[in-house]
C-alpha positions in Angstrom: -95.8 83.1 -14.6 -98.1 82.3 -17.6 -98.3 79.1 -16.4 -100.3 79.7 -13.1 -102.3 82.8 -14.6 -104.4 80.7 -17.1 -108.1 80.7 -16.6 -108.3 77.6 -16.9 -105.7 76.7 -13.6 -108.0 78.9 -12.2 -111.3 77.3 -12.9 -109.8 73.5 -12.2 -108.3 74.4 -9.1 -111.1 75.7 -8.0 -112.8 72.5 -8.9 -110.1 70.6 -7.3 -109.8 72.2 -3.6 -113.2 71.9 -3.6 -113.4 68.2 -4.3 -110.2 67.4 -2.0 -111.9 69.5 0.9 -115.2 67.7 0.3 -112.8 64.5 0.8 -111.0 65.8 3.7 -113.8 66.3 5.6 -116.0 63.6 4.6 -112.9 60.8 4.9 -112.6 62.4 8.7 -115.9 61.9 9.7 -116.3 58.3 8.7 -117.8 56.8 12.0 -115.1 53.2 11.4 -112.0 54.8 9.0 -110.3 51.2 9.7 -113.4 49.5 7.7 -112.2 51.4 4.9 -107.9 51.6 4.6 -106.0 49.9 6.8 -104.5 52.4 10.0 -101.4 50.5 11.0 -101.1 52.5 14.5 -99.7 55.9 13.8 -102.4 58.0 11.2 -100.3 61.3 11.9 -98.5 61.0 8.1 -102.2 60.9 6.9 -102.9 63.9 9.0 -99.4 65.7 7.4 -100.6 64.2 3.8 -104.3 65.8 4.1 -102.8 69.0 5.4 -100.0 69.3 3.2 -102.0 69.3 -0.3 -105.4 71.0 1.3 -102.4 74.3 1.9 -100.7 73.5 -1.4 -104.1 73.4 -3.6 -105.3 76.5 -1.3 -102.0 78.6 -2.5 -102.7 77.6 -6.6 -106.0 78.4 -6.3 -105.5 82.3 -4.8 -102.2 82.8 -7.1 -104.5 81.8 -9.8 -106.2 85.7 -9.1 -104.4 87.3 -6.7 -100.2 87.8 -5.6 -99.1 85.5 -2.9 -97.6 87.4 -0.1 -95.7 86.0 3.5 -99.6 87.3 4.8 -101.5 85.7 2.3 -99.5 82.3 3.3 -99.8 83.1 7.0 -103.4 83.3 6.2 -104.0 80.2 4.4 -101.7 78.3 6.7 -104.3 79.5 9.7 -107.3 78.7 7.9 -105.9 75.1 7.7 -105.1 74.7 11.2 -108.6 76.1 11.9 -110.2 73.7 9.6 -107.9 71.0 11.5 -109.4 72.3 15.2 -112.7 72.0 13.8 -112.1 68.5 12.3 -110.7 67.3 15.4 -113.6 68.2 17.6 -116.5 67.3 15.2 -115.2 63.9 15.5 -116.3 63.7 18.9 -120.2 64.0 17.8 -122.4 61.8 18.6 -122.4 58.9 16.0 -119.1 59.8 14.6 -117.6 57.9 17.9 -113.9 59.2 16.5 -111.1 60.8 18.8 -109.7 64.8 19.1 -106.4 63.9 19.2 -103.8 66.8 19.8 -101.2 65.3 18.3 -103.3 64.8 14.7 -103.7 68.4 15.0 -100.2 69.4 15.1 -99.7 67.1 12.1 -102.0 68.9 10.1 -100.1 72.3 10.9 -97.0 70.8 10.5 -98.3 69.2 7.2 -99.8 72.6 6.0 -96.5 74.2 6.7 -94.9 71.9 4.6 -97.1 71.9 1.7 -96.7 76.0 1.7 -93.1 75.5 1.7 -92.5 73.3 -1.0 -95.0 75.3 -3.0 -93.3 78.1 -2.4 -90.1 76.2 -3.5 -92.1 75.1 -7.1 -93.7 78.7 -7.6 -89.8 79.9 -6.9 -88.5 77.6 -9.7 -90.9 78.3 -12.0 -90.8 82.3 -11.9 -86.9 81.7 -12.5 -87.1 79.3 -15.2 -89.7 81.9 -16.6 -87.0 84.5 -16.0 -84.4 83.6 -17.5 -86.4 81.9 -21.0 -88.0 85.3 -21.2 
């Protein structure tokens, strides 16, 4: 897996989670989020969306150094639904005026989940395209 091993992945992801997380958390705290993109009722597919490519840039970032393993996943998947607990109730500060929703929560787990699955799926393909080239 040449591919993901390159110094350079390494240094742009890097650059990348830390721009998207910057984005996460700054988008979430926006005192009136409706001022900015329109919210047609349900935000939880934002939520899944957010979640889902924080996990999947999380995952290139460590294989960029170290082996993925089921723990190293488990681990990043937790660290995304702690970063989600903390997101929900830091919009309840004072001048933020946003809502700790439950449910937003469980679509960020969900959309963690998801974005370490199909990761998984792409670094799968790739190791057995690799394979069977090499």
């Amino acid at each position: 897996m040449a591919f993901l091993d390159a110094k350079w992945l390494r240094r742009w992801s890097g650059v990348a989670l830390l721009v998207y997380l910057t984005s996460l958390v700054t988008g979430t705290h926006l005192p009136h989020p409706e001022d900015l993109i329109s919210i047609e009722g349900n935000d939880k597919w934002l939520h899944f969306g957010a979640y889902f490519g924080l996990a999947f840039l999380i995952a290139t970032w460590w294989k960029t150094s170290r082996p993925v393993t089921r723990r190293t996943l488990l681990a990043i998947w937790s660290f995304a639904a702690f970063t989600g607990i903390v997101d929900e109730l830091t919009q309840m500060l004072p001048g933020i005026n946003r809502h700790c929703e439950f449910a937003d929560w469980l679509a960020d787990i969900a959309g963690a989940a998801c974005g370490l699955f199909v990761w998984q799926l792409i670094r799968c393909q790739l190791s057995h395209c690799q394979t069977k080239e090499g």
